[in-house]
N, C-alpha and C positions, 0 to 999 in steps of 0.2 A: 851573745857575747861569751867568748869561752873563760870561764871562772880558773884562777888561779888557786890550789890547797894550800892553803898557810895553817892547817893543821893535822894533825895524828891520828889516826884510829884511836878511839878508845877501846879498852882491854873489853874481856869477855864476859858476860856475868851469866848467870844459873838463873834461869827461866822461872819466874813466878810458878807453881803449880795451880792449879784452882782442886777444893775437897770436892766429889759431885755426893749426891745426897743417894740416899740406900732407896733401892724400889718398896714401894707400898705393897705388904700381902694381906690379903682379908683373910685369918687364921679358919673361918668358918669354912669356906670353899676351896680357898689353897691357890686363888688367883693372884698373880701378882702384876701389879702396873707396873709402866716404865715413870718415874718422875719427871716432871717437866724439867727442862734444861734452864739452869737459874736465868732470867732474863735480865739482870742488873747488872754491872761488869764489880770484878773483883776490888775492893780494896787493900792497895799494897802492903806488902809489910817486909818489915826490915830488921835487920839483928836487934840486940839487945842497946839501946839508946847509948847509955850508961860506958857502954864499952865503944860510940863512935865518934870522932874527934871535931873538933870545929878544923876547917879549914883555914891553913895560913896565912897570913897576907902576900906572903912569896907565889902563892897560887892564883893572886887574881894579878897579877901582873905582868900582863901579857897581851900582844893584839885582840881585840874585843873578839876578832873569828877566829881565834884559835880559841878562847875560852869560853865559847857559847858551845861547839859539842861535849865540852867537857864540865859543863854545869847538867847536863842533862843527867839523870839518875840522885844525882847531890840532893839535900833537905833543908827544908827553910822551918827554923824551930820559930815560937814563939807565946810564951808562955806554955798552955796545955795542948797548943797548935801545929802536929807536924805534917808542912806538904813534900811530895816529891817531884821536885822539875822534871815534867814531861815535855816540855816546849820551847823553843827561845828565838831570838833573832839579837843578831850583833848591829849593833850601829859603832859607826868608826870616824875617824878625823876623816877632816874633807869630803866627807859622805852627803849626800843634800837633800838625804831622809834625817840626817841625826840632829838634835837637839844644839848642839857643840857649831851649830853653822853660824846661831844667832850671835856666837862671842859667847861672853862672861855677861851674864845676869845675871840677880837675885835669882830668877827660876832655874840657870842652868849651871848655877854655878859649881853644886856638888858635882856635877860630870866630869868637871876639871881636875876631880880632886884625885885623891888617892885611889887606885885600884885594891876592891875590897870592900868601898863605903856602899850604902844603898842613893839611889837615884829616884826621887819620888814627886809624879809631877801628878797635875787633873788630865784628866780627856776630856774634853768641851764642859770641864766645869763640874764632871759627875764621877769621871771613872780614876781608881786610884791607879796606877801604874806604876809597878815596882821593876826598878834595875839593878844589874848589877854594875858598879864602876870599874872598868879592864884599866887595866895599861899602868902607867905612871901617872903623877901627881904632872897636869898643865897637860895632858894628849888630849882631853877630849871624848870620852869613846866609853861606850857599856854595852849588855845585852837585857835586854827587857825579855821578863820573864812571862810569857804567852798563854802556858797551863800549868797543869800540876794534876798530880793526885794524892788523895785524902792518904793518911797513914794511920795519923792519931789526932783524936778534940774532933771524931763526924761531926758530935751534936752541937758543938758550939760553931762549928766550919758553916751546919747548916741552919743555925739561928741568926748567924753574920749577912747570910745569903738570903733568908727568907724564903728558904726552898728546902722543903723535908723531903728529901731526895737521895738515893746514891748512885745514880748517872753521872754521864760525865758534864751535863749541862751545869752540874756544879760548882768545878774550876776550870770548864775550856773556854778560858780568855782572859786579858792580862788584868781586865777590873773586877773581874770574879776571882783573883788570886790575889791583889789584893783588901778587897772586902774581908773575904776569906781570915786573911790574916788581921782584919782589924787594923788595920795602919792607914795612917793619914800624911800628909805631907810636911808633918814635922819631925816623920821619920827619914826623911832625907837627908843624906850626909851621915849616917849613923855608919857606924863602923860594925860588917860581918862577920870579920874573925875576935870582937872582942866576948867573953860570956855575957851573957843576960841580954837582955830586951831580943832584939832580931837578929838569931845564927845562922851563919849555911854550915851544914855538916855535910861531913864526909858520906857517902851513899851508891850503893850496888851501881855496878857503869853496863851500862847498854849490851845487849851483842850485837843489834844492826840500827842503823841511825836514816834516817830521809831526810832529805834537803830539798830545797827549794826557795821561790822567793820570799821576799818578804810582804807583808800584809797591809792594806790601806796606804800605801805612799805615794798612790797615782800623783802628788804634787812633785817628785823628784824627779830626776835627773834619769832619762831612757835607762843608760847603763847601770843606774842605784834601783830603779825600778826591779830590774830584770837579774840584778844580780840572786845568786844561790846562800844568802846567808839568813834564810830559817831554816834550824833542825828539829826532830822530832825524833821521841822514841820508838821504832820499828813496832808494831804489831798491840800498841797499846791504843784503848779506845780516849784514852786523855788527850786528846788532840782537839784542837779550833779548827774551827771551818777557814777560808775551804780545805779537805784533807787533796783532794787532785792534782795540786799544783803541787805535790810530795812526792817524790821517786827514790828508791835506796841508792843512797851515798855508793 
C-alpha cells in the first residue's frame, strides 16, 4: 500500500562521538596492545539539562504521524530519571490498531484528551505502556513510545528493570521504558509540558530516521497492518526487535 508523508524531515543533529580507550604498554618491554573495542553500546548524552526547555503544548498538537518522527531525539525526565526516544509508532483516529476504536472508556479515555497528556495503559496485565497524546482534545490518536536510551539515573533505570546491565536490552521496548520510568497507570492523563512529575524535553533531532511497520497488530486491518508508521533513530543500537522490517526514510 503506497503510504502517504504527512510529515517533515527533521533538522540535522552532530553525531554522538564515542572516547576509544589508549593502548595498553608494558613499560618493561615497550610492547604495546591494541585495547579491545568496548563491547557495550555508548550512553547518550546531552547538553546541559538546566539550559533545555520542556516542550509546549502547541507542539503536541498535531496528526499523531506527523509527531512520532519528531518525538524521536526529545527526553522523558522523571525525577533523577532521563531517557532519550529512540523509538515510536503513531496510532491515529479510525486506525484499527488504535485504542481510540473502542470509543470513550475509563481505559481510553485520556487518548481523547488534550494533545500533550501521557496515555498509560497494561499489556496483558504486566506491561506499562507509555504514550504520547497528538492532536486536539476529542481526535483520538497518540504515539507509544517503543525504546529509549539511558542519558541520566543508569543505577536506578537499572534497579526498576532488574538488570545491571548497559545494553540495549535495557530500554528496547515499550514496557521496559516504562518500568524504566517507574510509572504506573495513574500516570495517565498527566499533563507533558507541565514542570514536575513526567517531562518531555526538548533534545538533539536525528540526522536519518527508519520507517516501517508497526509492531504486534497482526489483529488490524491489512492496510493498518502494513502501514509505515514506526520510526526509529538511524544507526543507534536502541531499537526493538524486529530491526528488518526498518529501511531509511
Amino acid at each position: 500500500m503506497k503510504q502517504t508523508r504527512r510529515f517533515k524531515r527533521v533538522s540535522i543533529a552532530k553525531p554522538i562521538k564515542k572516547i576509544s580507550k589508549p593502548n595498553d604498554c608494558d613499560s618493561a618491554t615497550g610492547i604495546c596492545q591494541r585495547s579491545k573495542p568496548a563491547t557495550k553500546p555508548e550512553i547518550h548524552s546531552v547538553p546541559n539539562l538546566d539550559e533545555i526547555k520542556i516542550m509546549p503544548r502547541e507542539f503536541f498538537e498535531m496528526d499523531a504521524l506527523d509527531l512520532a518522527p519528531r518525538l524521536l531525539g526529545k527526553l522523558l525526565r522523571r525525577d533523577d530519571v532521563v531517557l532519550q526516544i529512540t523509538e515510536v509508532e503513531a496510532y491515529r483516529p479510525n486506525d484499527s490498531a488504535c485504542h481510540a476504536r473502542f470509543g470513550i472508556t475509563p481505559r481510553t479515555a485520556p487518548v481523547f484528551g488534550q494533545g500533550g497528556h501521557a496515555y498509560v495503559y497494561l499489556c496483558y496485565g504486566l506491561h506499562t505502556m507509555l504514550n504520547v497524546v497528538a492532536d486536539k482534545q476529542g481526535v483520538g490518536a497518540a504515539v507509544l513510545i517503543r525504546s529509549c536510551a539511558p542519558v541520566i539515573g543508569l543505577k536506578t533505570i537499572q534497579q526498576r528493570r532488574g538488570q545491571i546491565t548497559e545494553k540495549p536490552v535495557l530500554l528496547t521496548g515499550p514496557g521496559k521504558v516504562g518500568q524504566a520510568l517507574g510509572i504506573s497507570t495513574d500516570w495517565s492523563n498527566h499533563s507533558l509540558y507541565t514542570p514536575g512529575g513526567l517531562e518531555l524535553l526538548d533534545g538533539p533531532e536525528p540526522d536519518k530516521i527508519l520507517i516501517g511497520p508497526r509492531v504486534g497488530i497482526e489483529y488490524a486491518l491489512p492496510e493498518h497492518v502494513n502501514a509505515l508508521w514506526r520510526f526509529a533513530i538511524a544507526g543507534t543500537p536502541w531499537i526493538s526487535a524486529p530491526k528488518n522490517t526498518l529501511r531509511p526514510l
